[in-house]
C-alpha positions in Angstrom: 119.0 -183.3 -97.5 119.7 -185.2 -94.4 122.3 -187.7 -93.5 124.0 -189.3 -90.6 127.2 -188.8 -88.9 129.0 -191.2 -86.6 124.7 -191.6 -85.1 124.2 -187.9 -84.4 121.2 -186.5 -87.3 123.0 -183.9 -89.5 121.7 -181.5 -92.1 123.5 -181.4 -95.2 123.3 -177.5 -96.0 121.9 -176.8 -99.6 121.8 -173.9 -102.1 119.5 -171.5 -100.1 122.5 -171.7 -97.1 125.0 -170.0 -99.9 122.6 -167.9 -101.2 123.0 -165.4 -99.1 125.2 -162.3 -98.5 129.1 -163.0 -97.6 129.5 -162.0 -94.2 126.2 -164.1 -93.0 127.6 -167.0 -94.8 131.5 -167.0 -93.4 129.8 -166.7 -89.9 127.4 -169.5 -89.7 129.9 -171.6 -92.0 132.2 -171.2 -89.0 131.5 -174.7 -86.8 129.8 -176.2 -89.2 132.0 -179.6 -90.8 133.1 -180.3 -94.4 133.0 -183.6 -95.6 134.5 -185.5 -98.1 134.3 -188.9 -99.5 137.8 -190.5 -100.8 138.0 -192.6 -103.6 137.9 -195.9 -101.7 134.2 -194.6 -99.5 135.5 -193.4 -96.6 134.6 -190.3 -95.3 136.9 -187.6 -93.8 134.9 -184.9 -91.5 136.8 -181.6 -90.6 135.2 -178.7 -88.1 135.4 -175.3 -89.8 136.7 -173.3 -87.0 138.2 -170.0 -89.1 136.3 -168.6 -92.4 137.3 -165.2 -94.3 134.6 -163.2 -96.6 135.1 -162.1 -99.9 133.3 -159.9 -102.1 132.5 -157.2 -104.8 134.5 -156.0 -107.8 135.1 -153.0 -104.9 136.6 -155.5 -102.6 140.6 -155.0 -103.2 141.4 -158.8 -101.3 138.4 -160.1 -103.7 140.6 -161.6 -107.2 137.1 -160.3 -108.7 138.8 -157.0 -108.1 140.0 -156.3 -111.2 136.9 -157.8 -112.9 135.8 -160.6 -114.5 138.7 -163.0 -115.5 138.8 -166.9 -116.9 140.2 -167.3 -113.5 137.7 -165.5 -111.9 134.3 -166.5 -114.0 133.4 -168.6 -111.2 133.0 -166.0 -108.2 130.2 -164.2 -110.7 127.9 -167.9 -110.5 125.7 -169.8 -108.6 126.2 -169.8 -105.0 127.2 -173.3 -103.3 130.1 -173.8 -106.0 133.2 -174.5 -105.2 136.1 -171.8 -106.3 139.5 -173.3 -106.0 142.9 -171.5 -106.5 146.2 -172.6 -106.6 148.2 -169.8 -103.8 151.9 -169.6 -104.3 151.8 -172.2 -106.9 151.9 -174.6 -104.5 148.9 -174.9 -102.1 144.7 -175.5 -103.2 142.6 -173.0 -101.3 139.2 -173.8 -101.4 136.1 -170.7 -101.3 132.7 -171.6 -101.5 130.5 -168.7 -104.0 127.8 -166.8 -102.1 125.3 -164.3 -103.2 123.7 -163.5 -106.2 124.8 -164.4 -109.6 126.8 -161.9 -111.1 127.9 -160.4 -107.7 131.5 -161.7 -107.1 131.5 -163.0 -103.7 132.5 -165.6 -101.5 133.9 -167.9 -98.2 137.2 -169.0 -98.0 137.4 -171.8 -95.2 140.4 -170.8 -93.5 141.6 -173.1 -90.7 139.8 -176.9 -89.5 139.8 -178.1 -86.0 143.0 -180.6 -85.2 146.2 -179.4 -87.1 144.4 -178.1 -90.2 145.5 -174.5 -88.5 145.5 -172.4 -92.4 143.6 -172.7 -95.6 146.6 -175.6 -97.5 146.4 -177.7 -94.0 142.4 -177.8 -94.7 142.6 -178.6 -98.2 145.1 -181.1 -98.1 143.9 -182.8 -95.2 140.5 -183.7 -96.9 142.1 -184.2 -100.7 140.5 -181.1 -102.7 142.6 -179.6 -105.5 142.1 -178.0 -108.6 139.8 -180.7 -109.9 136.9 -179.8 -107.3 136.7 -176.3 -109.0 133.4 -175.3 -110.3 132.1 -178.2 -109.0 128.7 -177.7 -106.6 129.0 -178.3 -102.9 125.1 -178.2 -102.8 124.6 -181.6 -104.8 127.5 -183.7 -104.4 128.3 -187.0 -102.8 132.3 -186.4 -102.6 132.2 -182.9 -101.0 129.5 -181.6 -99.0 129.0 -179.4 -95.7 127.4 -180.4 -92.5 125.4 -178.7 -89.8 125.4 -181.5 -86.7 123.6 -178.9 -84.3 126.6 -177.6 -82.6 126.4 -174.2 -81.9 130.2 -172.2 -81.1 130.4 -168.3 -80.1 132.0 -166.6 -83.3 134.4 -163.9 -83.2 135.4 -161.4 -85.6 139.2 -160.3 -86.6 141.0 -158.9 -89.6 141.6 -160.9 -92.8 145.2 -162.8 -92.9 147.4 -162.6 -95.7 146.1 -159.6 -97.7 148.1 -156.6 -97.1 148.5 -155.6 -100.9 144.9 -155.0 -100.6 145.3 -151.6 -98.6 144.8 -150.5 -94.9 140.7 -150.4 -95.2 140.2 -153.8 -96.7 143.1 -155.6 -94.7 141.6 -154.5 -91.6 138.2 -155.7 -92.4 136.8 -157.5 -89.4 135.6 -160.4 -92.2 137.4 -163.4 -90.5 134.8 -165.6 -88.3 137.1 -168.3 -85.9 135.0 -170.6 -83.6 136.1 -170.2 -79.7 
């Protein structure tokens, strides 16, 4: 699927994007822009600049780490659907599934370019809550990723926020940031 962005050609990215492994994903997600159409049409476009991977029962950041759950069903589906949690009781954090079905994995998109500088900032900024979960990012004409061409050198750096998760999976270089 194609669309258009402020005149500039974009590619809407589809199932076969998130159907691939984790870390591949949360790198090339990194620059590209998530888009979301409000209630009244218009249309608010973020930069990813920071996404974390997720993934595996073996994974002790993953919430598919203790196995399959009601609340974590969704990180065992189809890749390109959206998986979001409620963190602290208080903020939406939004992951997009990856992989195979019945491999828990996933992207969390971590930061957007502006002020959007953590995971609640993001969410907020372009209005996704608990009712986007399970929904697909794939097929959707309220939420929806974009690839306008850009092209950003990725870097690699631990995960943030995860130290109950132990010394080896904290320090897991699985964060991709945009310089």
């Amino acid at each position: 699927m194609n669309g258009n962005s402020g005149g500039v050609a974009v590619k809407i990215l589809d199932y076969d994007f998130f159907h691939r492994d984790r870390l591949v994903v949360a790198k090339e997600l990194a620059g590209k822009i998530v888009a979301r159409r409000l209630p009244n049409g218009d249309i608010i476009r973020v930069r990813v600049t920071e996404t974390e991977a997720y993934g595996g029962e073996e994974d002790k950041a993953c919430h598919a780490s203790k196995g399959r759950t009601p609340r974590t069903r969704l990180l065992y589906g189809r890749a390109g659907i959206i998986y979001v949690y409620l963190c602290y009781g208080m903020h939406w954090l939004m992951n997009i599934i990856t992989g195979e079905e019945g491999h828990p994995e996933g992207v969390l998109l971590r930061a957007g370019e502006g002020k959007y500088n953590g995971p609640a900032k993001l969410t907020k900024a372009i209005g996704v809550d608990g009712g986007f979960n399970g929904a697909s990012i794939c097929d959707n004409s309220n939420i929806w990723i974009e690839d306008d061409g850009k092209r950003f050198e990725i870097f690699t750096a631990p995960r943030v926020g995860i130290d109950y998760a132990g010394e080896e999976w904290k320090n897991k270089p699985w964060r991709f940031i945009i310089r």
